[in-house]
C-alpha positions as CSV (number, residue, x, y, z in Angstrom):
1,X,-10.7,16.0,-2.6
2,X,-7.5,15.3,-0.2
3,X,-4.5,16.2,-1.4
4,X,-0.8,15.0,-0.6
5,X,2.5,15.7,-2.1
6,X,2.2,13.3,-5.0
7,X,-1.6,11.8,-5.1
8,X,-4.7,12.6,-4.6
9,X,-7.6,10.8,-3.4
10,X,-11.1,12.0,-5.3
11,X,-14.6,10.8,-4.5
12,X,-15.3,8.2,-7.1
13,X,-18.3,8.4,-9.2
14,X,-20.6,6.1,-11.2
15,X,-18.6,7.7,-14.7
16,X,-15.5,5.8,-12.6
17,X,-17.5,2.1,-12.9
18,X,-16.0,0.9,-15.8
19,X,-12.4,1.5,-14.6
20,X,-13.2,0.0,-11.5
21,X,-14.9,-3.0,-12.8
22,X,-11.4,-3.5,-15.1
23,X,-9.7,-3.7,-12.1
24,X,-11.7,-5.9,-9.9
25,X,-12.2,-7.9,-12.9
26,X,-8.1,-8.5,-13.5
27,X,-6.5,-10.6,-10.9
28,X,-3.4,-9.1,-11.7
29,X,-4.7,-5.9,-10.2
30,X,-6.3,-8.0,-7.1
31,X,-2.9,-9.8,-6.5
32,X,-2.7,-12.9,-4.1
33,X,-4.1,-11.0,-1.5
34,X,-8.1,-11.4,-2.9
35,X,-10.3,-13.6,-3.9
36,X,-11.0,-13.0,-7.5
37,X,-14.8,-12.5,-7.9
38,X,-16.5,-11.3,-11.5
39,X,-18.1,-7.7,-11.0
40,X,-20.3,-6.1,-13.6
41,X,-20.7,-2.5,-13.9
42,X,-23.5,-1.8,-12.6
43,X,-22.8,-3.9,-9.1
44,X,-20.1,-1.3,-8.7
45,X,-21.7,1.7,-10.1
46,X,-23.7,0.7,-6.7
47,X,-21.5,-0.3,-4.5
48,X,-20.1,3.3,-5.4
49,X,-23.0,4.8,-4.8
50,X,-23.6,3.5,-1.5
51,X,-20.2,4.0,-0.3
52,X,-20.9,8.1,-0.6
53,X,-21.2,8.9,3.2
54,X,-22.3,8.4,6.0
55,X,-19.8,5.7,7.2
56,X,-17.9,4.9,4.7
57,X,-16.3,6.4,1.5
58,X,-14.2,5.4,-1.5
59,X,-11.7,7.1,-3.5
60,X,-9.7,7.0,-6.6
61,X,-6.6,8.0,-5.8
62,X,-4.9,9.9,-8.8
63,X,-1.7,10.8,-9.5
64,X,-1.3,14.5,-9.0
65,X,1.5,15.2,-12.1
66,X,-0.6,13.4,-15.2
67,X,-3.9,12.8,-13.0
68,X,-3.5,8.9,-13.8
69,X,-5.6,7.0,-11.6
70,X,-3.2,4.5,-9.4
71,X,-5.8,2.9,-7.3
72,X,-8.4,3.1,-4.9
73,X,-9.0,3.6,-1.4
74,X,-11.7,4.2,1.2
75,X,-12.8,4.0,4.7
76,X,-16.0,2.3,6.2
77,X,-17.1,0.7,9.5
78,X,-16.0,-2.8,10.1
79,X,-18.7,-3.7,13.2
80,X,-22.0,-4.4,12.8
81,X,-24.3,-1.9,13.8
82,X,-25.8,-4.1,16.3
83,X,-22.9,-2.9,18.5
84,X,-22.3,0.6,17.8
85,X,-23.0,2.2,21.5
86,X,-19.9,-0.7,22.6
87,X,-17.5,-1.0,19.9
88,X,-16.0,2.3,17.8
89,X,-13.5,1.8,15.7
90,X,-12.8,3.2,11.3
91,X,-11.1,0.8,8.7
92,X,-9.2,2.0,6.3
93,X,-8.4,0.3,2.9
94,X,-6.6,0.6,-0.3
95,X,-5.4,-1.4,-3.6
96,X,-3.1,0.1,-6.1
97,X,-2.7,-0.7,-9.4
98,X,0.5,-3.2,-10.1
99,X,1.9,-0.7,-12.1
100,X,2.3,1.3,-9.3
101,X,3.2,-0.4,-6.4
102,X,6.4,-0.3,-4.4
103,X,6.5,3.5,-5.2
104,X,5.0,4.4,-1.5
105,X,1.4,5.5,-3.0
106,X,-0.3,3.2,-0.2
107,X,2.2,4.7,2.5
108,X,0.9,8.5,1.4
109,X,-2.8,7.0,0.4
110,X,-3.1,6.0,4.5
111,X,-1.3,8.6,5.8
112,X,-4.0,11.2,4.0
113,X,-7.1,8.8,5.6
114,X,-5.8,8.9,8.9
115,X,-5.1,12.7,9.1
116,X,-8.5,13.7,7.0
117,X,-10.4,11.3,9.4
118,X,-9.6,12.7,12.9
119,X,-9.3,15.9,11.5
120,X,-13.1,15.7,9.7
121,X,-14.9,13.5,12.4
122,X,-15.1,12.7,15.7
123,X,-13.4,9.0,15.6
124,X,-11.1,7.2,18.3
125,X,-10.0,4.5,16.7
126,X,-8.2,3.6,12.8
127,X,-7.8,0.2,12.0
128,X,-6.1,-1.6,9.1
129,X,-6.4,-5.3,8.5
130,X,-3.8,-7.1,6.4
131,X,-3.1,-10.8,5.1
132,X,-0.2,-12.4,6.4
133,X,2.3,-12.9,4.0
134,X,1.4,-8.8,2.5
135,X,4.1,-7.2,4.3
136,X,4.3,-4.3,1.8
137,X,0.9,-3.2,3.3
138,X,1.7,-4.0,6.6
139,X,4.6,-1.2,5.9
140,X,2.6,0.9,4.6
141,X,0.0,1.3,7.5
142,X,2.9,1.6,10.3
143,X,4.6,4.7,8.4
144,X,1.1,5.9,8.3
145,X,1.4,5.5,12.1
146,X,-0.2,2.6,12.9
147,X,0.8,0.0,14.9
148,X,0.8,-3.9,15.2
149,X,-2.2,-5.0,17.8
150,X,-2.4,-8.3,16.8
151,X,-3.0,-11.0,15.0
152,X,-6.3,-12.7,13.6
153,X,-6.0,-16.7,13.2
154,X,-7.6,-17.9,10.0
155,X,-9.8,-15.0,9.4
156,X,-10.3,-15.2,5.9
157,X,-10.5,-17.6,3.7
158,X,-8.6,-17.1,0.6
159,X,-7.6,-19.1,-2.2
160,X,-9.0,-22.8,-0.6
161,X,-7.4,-22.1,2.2
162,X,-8.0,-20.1,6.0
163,X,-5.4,-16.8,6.4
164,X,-4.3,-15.2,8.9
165,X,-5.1,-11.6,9.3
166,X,-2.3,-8.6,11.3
167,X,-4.8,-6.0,12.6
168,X,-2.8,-2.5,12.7
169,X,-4.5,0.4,14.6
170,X,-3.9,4.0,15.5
171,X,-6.0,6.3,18.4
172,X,-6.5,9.8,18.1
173,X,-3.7,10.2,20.9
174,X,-1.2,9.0,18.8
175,X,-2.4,10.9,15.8
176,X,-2.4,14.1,18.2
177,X,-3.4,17.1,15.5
178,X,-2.6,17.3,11.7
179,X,0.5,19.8,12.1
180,X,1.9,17.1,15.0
181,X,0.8,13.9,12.4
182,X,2.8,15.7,8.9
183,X,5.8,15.5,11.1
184,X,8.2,13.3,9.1
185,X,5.2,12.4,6.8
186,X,6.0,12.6,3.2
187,X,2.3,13.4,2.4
């Protein structure tokens, strides 16, 4: 489990599917941001399941006080394995519930994925992609540290229509060592 000042951010498990499906199910939850697509249980009991190592993870993140799930999060590797010995690089990803948005759990949900990876594993890279328009997020990733690299034209297509897509990244220089990184971090 990683643990910051007001969440936490717990391995989820296949007794978490039916929560999960709820959310991905609920556009509400999925916001303008994401395409909604139908999920049953047991697609996500194994997505969970495969997302438990290796390279890539997912988490509920939990409210520490009451232990009221707020979201989930994860990290996994973007490239295609094709290219591993050119291209390095570890996304990082969230959602939080609407009920709890705007109270900085995405800010303190990347801020414990950055430190926990390049404390845990020997990465060079961080990346976060966001929609443009989802400037909350984009927030979000740059008081985790990351910064603005670029921007993606119509990388997604969303709602009928192509998206742009800001790609925020950190490198384990900027991140420098965990004592260094919780510096002004409220995490």
């Amino acid at each position: 489990m990683l643990t910051g000042a007001r969440i936490a951010l717990r391995p989820t498990t296949a007794d978490d599917a039916e929560l999960i499906t709820g959310w991905y199910n609920d556009p509400e939850f999925l916001g303008r941001f994401f395409n909604h697509w139908p999920r049953a249980v047991e697609a996500v009991r194994t997505r969970i399941a495969e997302r438990s190592g290796g390279d890539s993870a997912q988490y509920l993140i939990v409210r520490i006080e009451d232990q009221e799930p707020v979201g989930m999060a994860g990290f996994l590797n973007p490239l295609s394995p094709d290219h591993a010995g050119m291209f390095h690089e570890t996304e990082i990803w969230y959602m939080i519930h609407p009920d709890f948005r705007r109270q900085r759990f995405a800010s303190e949900t990347a801020s414990l994925l950055v430190n926990h990876l390049f404390s845990a594993r020997p990465i060079e890279r961080i990346v976060g992609f966001v929609l443009e328009g989802n400037e909350g997020s984009v927030k979000a990733l740059q008081n985790a540290g990351l910064q603005h690299e670029g921007l993606h034209r119509h990388l997604t297509f969303l709602h009928g229509q192509w998206h742009n897509v800001h790609e925020l990244a950190i490198i384990r220089g900027d991140w420098g060592n965990e004592s260094e990184y919780r510096q002004g971090r409220d995490f």
